[in-house]
N, C-alpha and C positions, 0 to 999 in steps of 0.2 A: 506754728500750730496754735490752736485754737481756743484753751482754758484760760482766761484771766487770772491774776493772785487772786479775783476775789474768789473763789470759786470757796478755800479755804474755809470762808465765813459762811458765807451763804449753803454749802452743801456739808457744809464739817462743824466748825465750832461751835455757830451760832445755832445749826440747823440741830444740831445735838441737844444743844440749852435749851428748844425749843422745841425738840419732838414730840410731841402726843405717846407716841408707843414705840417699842424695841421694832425696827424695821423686818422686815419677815422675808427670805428668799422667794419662799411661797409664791408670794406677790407678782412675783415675775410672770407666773402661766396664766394671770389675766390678758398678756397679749396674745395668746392662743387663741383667745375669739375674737378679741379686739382687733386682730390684725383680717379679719374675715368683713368687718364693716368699715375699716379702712380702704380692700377694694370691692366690694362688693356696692358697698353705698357710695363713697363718698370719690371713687374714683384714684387710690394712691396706690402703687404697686410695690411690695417690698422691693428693697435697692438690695437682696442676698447678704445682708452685713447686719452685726449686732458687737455692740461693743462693754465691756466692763471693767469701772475709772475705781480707782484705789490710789491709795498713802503708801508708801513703803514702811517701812520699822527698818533701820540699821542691826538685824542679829541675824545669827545662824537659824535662829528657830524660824523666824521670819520668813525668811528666802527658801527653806525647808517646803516650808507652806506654799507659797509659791512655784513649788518647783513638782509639789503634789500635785495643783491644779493643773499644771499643762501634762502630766501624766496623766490625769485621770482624761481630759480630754484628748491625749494622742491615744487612750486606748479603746477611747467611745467613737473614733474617726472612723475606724474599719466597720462600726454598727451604723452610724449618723453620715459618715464622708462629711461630717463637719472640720473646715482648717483652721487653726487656729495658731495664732503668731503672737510674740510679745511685742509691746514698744510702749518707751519712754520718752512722753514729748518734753517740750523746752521749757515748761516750767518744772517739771522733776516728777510728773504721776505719770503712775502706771497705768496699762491697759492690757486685756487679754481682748485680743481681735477676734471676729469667728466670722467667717464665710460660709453659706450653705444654701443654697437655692431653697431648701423645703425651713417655711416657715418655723414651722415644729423644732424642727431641730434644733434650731438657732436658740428659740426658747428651754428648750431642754439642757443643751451644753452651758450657757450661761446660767442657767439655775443650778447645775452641778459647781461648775467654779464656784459661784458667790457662796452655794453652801459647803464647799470643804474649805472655806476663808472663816466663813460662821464655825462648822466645828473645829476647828483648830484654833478658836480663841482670838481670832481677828477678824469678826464680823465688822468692830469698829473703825476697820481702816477702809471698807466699802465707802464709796463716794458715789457713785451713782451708774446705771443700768441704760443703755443710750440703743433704741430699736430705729434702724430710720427706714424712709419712704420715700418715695418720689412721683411725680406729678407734673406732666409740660416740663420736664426738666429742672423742678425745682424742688430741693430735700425739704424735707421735713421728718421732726423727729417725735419722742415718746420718751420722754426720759424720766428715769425713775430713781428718787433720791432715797436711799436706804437710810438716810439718818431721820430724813421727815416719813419714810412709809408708804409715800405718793407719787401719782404719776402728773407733769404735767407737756405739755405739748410746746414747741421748739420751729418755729420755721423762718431762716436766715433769711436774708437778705442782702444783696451786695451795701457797702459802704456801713456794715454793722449796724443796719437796720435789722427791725422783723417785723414779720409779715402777722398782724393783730388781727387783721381778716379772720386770716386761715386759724389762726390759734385758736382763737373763739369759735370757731364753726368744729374745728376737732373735740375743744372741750365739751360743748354743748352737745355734738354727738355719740361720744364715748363717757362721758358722765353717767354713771350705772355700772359701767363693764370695765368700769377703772375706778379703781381709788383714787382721784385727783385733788392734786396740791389746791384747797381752798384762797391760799393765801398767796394774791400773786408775787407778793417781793421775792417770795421763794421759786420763780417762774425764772430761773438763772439763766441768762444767753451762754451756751456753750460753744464761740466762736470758731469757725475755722479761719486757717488762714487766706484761702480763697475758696468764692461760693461754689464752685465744680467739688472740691472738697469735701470730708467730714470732718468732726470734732477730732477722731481720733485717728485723722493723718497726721 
């Protein structure tokens, strides 16, 4: 699967050392329009899927916490019919997976998780908000790092290349209707294991 060790630095320690402001869940319902000129303009069609990357804590309080979150989204399912699964890739972070064809939702359930992480005093273990897209068969993402605030744009490429084209033409036309990462070092490749894939297989 797909996260580097670096991810640690670049979406955690260093990206902490180096935030501008306290990351805001909030942040998240700017893909609620953003995802409207994603197909509308630029031709990318949601792929049904939204994903939310997280640190564990070794405690009962912890896992508590987590164990809130997927309650409060199995009881938002019968409103939303949004699904949501856990998993733990091979470097050791977590994820809360969401499926749901209506856009909306996706955003909605995801902004519920990351905020009963924030109120129950582990906002800090948020690692990043991953919305993807698709295009002639090819993902692309929107990923949104809670330690820097920002959203920056994501599109793999086989032999762990990517696609700078497309980056640039997302950032350039969502620039306004996102808060995007200025600074590209923090422009972090979130690999999958293979491009048919996402991050958080």
């Amino acid at each position: 699967m797909g996260l580097l060790d670096g991810i640690r630095e670049v979406l955690g320690i260093r990206a902490e050392t180096d935030a501008g402001r306290d990351a805001d869940p909030d942040d998240l319902f700017g893909m609620s329009t953003a995802y409207v000129t994603m197909e509308a303009d630029l031709g990318y069609e949601p792929v049904g899927m939204a994903a939310l990357c997280f640190s564990e804590v070794d405690s009962t309080d912890f896992k508590n916490a987590v164990d809130d979150v997927h309650a409060i989204l199995e009881a938002g399912k019968e409103e939303t019919g949004t699904e949501a699964h856990a998993h733990v890739d091979d470097h050791g972070y977590s994820w809360v997976v969401l499926e749901d064809d209506d856009f909306e939702d996706l955003v909605t359930s995801l902004h519920f998780a990351a905020d009963t992480f924030v109120e129950q005093g582990y906002g800090s273990r948020l690692l990043a908000a991953l919305f993807g897209f698709q295009q002639d068969g090819n993902n692309v993402y929107w990923v949104y790092s809670f330690r820097r605030g920002a959203y920056y744009p994501f599109a793999p490429k086989r032999g762990h290349d990517r696609d700078s084209a497309a980056e640039f033409k997302l950032e350039s036309n969502l620039d306004g209707e996102l808060e995007i990462e200025s600074d590209e070092k923090y422009w972090y490749p979130l690999w999958p294991d293979n491009i048919r894939q996402h991050p958080w297989d």
